[in-house]
N, C-alpha and C positions, 0 to 999 in steps of 0.2 A: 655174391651177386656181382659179376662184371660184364655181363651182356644187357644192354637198355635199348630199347625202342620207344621213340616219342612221336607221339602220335597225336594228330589236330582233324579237324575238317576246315577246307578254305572257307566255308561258310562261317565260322566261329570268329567274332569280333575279338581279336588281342589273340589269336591263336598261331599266329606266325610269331608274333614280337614273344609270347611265353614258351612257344618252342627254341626258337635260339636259345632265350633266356637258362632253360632249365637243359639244354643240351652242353649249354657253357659251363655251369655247377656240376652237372655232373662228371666231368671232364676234370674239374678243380677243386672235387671231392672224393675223388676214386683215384686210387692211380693203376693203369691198365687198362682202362673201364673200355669199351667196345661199344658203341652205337651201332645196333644194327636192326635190320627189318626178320633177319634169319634167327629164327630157333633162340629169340631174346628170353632169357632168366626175369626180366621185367617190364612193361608193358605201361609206360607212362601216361595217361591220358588226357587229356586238354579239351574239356567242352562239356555238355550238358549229359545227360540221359543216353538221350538219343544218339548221341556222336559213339558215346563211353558202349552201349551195345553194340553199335554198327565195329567197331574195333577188335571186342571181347569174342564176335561172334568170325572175325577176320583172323584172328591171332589163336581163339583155342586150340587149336591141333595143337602146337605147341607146347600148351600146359601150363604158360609162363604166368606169375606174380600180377597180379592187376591194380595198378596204382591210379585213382582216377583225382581229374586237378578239377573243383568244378568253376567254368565258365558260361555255363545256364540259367536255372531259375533256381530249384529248390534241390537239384542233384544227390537221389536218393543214394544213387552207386558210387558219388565222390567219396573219395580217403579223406580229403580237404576242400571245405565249402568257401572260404572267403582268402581271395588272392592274396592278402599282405600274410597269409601264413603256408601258402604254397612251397616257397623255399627250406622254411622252418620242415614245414612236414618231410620233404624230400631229403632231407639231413634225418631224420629221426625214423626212416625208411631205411637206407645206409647204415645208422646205428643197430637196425635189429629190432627197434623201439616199434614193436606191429604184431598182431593176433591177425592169423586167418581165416578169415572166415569165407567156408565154402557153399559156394551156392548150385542148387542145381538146373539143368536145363530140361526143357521138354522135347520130346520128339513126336513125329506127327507122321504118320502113312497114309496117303489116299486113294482108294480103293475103287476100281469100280468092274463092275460084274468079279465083284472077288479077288480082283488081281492089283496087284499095290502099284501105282502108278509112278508112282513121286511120295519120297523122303526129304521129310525139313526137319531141320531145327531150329527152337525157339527160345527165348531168354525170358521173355516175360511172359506172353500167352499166345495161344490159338485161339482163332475167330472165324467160325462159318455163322455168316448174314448174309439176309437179301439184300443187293443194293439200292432199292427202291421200291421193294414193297412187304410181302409175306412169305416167310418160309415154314413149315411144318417139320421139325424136327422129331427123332425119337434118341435117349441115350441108354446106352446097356454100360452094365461093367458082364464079360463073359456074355454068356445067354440069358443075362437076368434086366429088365427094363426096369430103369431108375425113374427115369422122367422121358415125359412128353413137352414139347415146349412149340406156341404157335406164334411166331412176332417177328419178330428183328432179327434174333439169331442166340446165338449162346457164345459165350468165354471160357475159355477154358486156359487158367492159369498158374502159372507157379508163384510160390511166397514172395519173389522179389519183384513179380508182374503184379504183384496183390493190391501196390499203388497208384498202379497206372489205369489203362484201360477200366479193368476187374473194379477201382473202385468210382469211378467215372461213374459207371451202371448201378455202384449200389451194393457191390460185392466187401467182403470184408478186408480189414489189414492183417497178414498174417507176420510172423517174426520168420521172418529169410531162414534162421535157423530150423526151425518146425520144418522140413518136407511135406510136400500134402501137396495134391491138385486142387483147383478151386473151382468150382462151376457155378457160372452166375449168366442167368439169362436175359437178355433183350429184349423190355418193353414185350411181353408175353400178353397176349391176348385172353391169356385161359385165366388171368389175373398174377398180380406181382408173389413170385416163387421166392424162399429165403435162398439162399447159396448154398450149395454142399462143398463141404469140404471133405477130402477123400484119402485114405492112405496113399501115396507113392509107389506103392506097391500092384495097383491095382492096373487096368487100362480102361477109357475110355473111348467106346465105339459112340461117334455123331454119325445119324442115318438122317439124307435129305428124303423125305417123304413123298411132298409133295410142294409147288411153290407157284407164283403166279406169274408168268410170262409179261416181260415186256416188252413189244413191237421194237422199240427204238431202244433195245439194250442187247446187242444179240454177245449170245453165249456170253454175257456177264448176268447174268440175274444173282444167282449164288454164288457165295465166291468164299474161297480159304486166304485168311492173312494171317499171316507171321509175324512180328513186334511191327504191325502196325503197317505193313507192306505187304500189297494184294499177290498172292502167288498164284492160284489155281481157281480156274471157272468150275462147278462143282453141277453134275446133270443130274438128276429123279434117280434115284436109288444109291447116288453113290457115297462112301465112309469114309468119315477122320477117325484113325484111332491112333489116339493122344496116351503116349504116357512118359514116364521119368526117365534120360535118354543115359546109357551107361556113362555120360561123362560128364563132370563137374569144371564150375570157375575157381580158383582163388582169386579172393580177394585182400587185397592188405587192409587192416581196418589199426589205426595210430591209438596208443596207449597211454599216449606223454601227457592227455590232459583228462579232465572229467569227460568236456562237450565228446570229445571223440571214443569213449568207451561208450556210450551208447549211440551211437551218429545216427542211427535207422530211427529210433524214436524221436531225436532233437530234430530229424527231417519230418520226419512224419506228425511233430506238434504244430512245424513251420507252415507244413500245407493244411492241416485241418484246421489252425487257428485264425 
């Protein structure tokens, strides 16, 4: 590994003073080593959740190593959760000292009178809801209807979205390693639905049915978001179909101590505790 990319948001409190920082070490731990934004072998990250997608989802064509530094809250996708071991890990990164683990993404097509409009990809989940009132949904996998759902809207997530949004509403924690789509719906009027969890193999068609107009909301009523960011106003009759997208993240996951062979759980005890 001799190509790095370090990467912050100006928004991230100590995100400039860590990027120097860790641009310096690696400079005065590599010899050769290359900083670049092009075609990096590694992908350093500096910041929370949110920063660490917004990057992951910037940087995959590439393919590159995803090292995340967390400066957030509970930083499910950090390599390294608490900064006095940020250095440490980034040395034991360079040693090889790292298992990866791959996570996958979702893809989303939206459809209307049958013709696919717009292509997204997603990191954590798909969400078609009304913005302020009732949407009537139907979901298929193929020509076979799984569920009806009338409320909020539905989630539709992958194992490493499994902690965010998906379980916000109620939805379960799945292990990043397990594949599987997750569907957990939104305050449903028909009464509260368990979550299905579905092979990766399958695809999920969301049909907007029918929904309630709002005078002072024009062409936002229904709407499609992507980790959490509204992309597309969605009209009466038209589909999301969501499934497992042909490409995958690496990510570095650190072996040198206990806490970091399992980090997905040691997070996931920190937020549910």
């Amino acid at each position: 590994m001799k190509k790095f990319s370090v990467q912050t948001s100006e928004y991230i409190d100590k995100g400039a003073f860590w990027k120097k920082k860790v641009v310096q070490f690696l400079k005065d731990n590599i010899s050769d080593v290359s900083i670049t934004n092009r075609n990096p072998d590694v992908v350093i990250i500096l910041g929370g959740d949110g920063t660490i997608i917004d990057k992951v989802m910037e940087f995959e064509k590439y393919n590159p190593l995803f090292f995340g530094l967390n400066l957030g809250n509970v930083g499910f996708l950090a390599s390294v959760r608490k900064e006095n071991e940020f250095l440490e890990g980034i040395h034991s990164l360079i040693k090889g000292e790292f298992e990866t683990s791959t996570r996958m993404l979702l893809e989303a097509k939206v459809l209307s009178n049958k013709k696919v409009i717009a292509v997204h990809r997603a990191f954590n989940e798909v969400v078609v809801r009304h913005v302020a009132g009732v949407v009537d949904l139907s979901l298929s996998l193929g020509s076979q209807e799984i569920r009806s759902l009338k409320g909020d809207g539905v989630i539709i997530a992958s194992p490493s979205g499994s902690t965010a949004y998906n379980f916000s509403a109620g939805g379960p924690i799945i292990d990043p390693k397990i594949e599987s789509l997750i569907i957990t719906s939104m305050m449903d009027l028909k009464g509260r639905k368990n979550s299905l969890v579905i092979s990766p193999n399958n695809a999920v068609s969301i049909r907007v049915n029918s929904f309630r107009e709002n005078r002072d909301s024009i062409n936002k009523d229904v709407i499609l978001t992507i980790d959490g960011k509204a992309q597309e106003s969605l009209s009466m009759f038209d589909e999301v179909c969501v499934k497992k997208h042909s490409r995958a993240i690496r990510i570095a996951e650190l072996i040198t101590n206990k806490e970091n062979e399992n980090y997905f759980f040691a997070s996931a005890k920190e937020k549910l505790d």
